[in-house]
N, C-alpha and C positions, 0 to 999 in steps of 0.2 A: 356600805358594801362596794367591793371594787371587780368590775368587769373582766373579765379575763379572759381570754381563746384558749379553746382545746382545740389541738390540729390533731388527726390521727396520721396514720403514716399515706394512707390513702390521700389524706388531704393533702397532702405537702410531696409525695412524689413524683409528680410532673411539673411542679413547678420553676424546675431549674435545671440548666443543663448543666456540664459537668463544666465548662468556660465560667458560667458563673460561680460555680462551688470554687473553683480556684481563685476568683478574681478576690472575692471576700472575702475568704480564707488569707490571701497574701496582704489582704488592706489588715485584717486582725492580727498579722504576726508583723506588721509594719507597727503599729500600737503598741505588741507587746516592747518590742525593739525600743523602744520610748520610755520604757517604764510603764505600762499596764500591768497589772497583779496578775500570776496566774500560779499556781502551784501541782506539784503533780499530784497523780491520783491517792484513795486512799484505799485501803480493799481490806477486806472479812471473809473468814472462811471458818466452813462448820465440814466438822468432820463424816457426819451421821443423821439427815442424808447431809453426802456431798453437794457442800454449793459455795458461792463467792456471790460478794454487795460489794460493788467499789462506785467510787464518788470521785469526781474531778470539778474544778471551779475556777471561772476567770470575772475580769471586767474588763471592757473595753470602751472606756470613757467617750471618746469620740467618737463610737456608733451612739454609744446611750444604754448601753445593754450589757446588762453580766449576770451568770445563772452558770448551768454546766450541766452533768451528764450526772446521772445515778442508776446503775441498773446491775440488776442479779442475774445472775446464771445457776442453772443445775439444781441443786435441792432436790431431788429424787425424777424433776420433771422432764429433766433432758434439754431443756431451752431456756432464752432469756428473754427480758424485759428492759426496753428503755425509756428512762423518764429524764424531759430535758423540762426542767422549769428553766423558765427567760422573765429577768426583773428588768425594769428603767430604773439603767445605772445614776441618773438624778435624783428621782419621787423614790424611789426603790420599791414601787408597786408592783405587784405580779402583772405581768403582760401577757405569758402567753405558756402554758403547759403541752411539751410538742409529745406525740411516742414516735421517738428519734430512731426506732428502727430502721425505716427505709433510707433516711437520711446519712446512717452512719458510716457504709463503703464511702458514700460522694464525699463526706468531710474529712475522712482523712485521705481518702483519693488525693482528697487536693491539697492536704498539707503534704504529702508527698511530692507533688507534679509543681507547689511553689519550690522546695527541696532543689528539684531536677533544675527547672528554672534557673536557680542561682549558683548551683555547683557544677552540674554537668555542663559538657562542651558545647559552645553553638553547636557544632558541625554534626554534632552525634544522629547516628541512624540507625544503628542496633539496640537495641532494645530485648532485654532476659527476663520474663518476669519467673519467678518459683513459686507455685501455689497456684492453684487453680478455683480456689472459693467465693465468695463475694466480695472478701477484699481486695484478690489479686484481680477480679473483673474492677472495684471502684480505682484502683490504683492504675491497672493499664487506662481504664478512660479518663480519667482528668490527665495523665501524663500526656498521654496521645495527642492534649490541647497547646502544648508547649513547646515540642517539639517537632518536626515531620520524619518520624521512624520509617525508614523504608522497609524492613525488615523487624519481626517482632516472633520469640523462641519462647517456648511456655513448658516450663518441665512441673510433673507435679506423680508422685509415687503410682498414683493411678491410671494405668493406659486411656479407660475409657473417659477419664476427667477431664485431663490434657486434651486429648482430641476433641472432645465438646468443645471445650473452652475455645482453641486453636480456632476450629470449624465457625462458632459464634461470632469471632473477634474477624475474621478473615472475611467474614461477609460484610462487616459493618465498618469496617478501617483500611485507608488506602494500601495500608503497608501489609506485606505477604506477612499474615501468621501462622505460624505451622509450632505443633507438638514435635517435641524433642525425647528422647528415652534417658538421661543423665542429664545433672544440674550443669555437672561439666559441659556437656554439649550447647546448653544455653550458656554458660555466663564466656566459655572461649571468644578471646576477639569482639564482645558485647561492650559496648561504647554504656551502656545505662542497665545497671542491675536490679531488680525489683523482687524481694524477699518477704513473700506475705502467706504464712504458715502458722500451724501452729505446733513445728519441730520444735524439741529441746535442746537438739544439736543443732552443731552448725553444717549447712546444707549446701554448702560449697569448699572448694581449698580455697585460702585467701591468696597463695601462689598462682591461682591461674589468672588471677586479675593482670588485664594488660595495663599498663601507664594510660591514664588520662583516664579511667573509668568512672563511674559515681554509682555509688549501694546507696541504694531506699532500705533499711532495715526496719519494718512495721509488724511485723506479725509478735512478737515477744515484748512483754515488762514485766519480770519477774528476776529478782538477781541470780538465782541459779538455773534460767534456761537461756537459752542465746541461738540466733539464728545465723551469724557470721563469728568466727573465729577468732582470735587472738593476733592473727596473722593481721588480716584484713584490718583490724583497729590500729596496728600499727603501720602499716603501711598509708595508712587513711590521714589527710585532712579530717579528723573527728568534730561532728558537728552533730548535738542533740537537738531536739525541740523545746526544752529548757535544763539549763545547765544543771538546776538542781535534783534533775531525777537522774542524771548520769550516773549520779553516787546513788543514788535511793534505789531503784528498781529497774536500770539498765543490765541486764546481764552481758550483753555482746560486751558492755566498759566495766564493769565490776570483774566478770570473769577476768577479760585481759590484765585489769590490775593486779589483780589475788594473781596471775601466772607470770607476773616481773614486764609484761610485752608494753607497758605504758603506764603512765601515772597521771596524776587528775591535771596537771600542768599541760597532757595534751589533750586538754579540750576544747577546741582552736577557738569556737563561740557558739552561741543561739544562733536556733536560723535568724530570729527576729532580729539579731543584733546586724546580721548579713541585711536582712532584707530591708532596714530602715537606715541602711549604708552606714551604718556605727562599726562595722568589722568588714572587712575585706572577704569575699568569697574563694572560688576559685583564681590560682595566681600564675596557672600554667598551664602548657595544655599535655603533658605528662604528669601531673598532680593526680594521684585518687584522690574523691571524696567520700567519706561515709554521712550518712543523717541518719540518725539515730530517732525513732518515731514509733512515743511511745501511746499516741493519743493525749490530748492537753481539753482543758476548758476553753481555751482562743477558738481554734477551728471549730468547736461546739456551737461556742455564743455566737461567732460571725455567722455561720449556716444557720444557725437559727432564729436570727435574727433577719437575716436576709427572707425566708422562708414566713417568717410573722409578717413581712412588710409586704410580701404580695397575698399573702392568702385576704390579710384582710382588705386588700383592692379588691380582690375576685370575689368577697364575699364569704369564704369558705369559712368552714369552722362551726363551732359553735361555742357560745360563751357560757361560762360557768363563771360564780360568783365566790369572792374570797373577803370574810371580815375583817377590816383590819383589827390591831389587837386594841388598839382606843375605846373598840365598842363591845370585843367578845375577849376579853382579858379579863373577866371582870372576879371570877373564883366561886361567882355564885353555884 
């Protein structure tokens, strides 16, 4: 029998700030950038009840660790479930079964705010985020780690959403946040744009982008919904979180394609190929960029793994036990 940790999401919620989500998120897509396996997700849907199972998976050799995310939504219940088994990428023993729930704003928070990091402008200090739910909260806070935003615009369809948000964020960050009434109103004149929804349109003109700007595109992977336009892919530095889901379940780059605005030759690189310096990032300080961020197995396994290695310092958790198949394979 082999020992294993369950974290609940209680267990593992305080244990990282949102500096560290990003730090291990950028060493995991440094990995990838190397040659680390990851692929994009894979998803299921039932029509009656409505719901969705998707699955995503990496390794990342040089933590030691690879596993990924599995989790349903909907089914008649209205909610979801996340399950992140974490093996040792060596023994390939089960290590540690997280419910990646609470963890999941902070991990792709920060495969965002590494995004930011490498494409936006030093200089930048405005800051747009769009959406106002848990991931536009984990997305402004790891961003907020990379940059010094002096000014931070929050549009979201809902007056009373936006101004929670605004009023929350405004207490807890140096930088003035305040609610906006139009996406236009945030993204004008915004040095760093942050699109985290779950529109099937797109939630801005890609015309109002000024030169030098950078889109976070995360709330969409589906090829018929998209949260930035046609416009905005071409105008963009286009940069996925890996190349091969651009074609598979990118809508913001399928759409563009299917409408003549770009073809798969502009897909400038992986962030990982940027961040392990195999590709060139930003080249100007009038260049848009986009990052295309559709959720990977990398920032999974790097949080999660990060997240296993203190809980069991602190003690936390509790172990359950997993056969291997040498002893319970047997058919009896």
């Amino acid at each position: 029998m082999t020992a294993t940790l369950f974290l609940s999401s209680e267990d593992v919620s305080d244990l990282a700030s949102p500096a560290d989500y990003v730090a291990t998120v950028r060493e995991g897509y440094r990995q990838r950038g190397e040659g680390a396996p990851a692929q994009p997700r894979s998803k299921f849907f039932r029509a009656d009840p409505e719901g969705m199972l998707t699955s995503y998976a990496a390794v990342l050799p040089e933590t030691g660790a690879m596993g990924g995310y599995m989790y349903s939504a909907g089914f008649g219940a209205g909610d979801a479930w996340f399950m992140t088994p974490l093996f040792d990428a060596d023994s390939g023993a089960p290590l540690a079964l997280l419910d990646g729930a609470s963890m999941n704003p902070h991990k792709t928070g920060a495969a965002g705010a590494v995004a930011v990091d490498e494409l936006a402008r030093e200089d930048a200090t405005v800051l747009a985020v769009i959406g106002s739910g848990a991931q536009a909260r984990g997305q402004l806070r790891a961003t907020a780690t990379v940059r010094d935003f002096a000014e931070v615009r929050v549009y979201s369809p809902t007056p009373e959403s936006r101004e929670s948000f605004a009023a929350d964020f405004d207490a807890d960050l140096e930088a003035d946040v305040r609610a906006v009434d139009s996406s236009e109103a945030a993204v004008t004149d915004a040095d760093v744009v942050i699109t985290a929804t779950k529109a099937s349109e797109p939630v801005f003109n890609g015309d109002d982008l000024e030169p030098g700007t950078h889109v976070t595109a995360m709330g969409q992977y589906s090829p018929d919904k998209r949260e930035v336009d046609a416009q905005t892919v071409k105008r963009a530095t286009y940069v996925p979180d890996l190349r091969e889901r651009a074609t598979f379940d990118s809508g913001e780059f399928m759409l563009a394609v299917q409408e003549g605005a770009v073809t798969e030759e502009d897909i400038h690189a992986e962030l990982g190929e940027i961040v392990a310096g195999n590709e060139p990032g930003r080249t100007g300080d009038d260049e848009i960029t986009l990052f295309d961020s559709g959720g990977t197995g990398i920032e999974t396994v790097a949080a999660a793994h990060m997240l296993y290695e203190r809980a069991e310092r602190e003690g936390r958790g509790q172990t359950i036990e997993f056969a291997p198949a040498s002893e319970a394979l047997t058919g009896d």
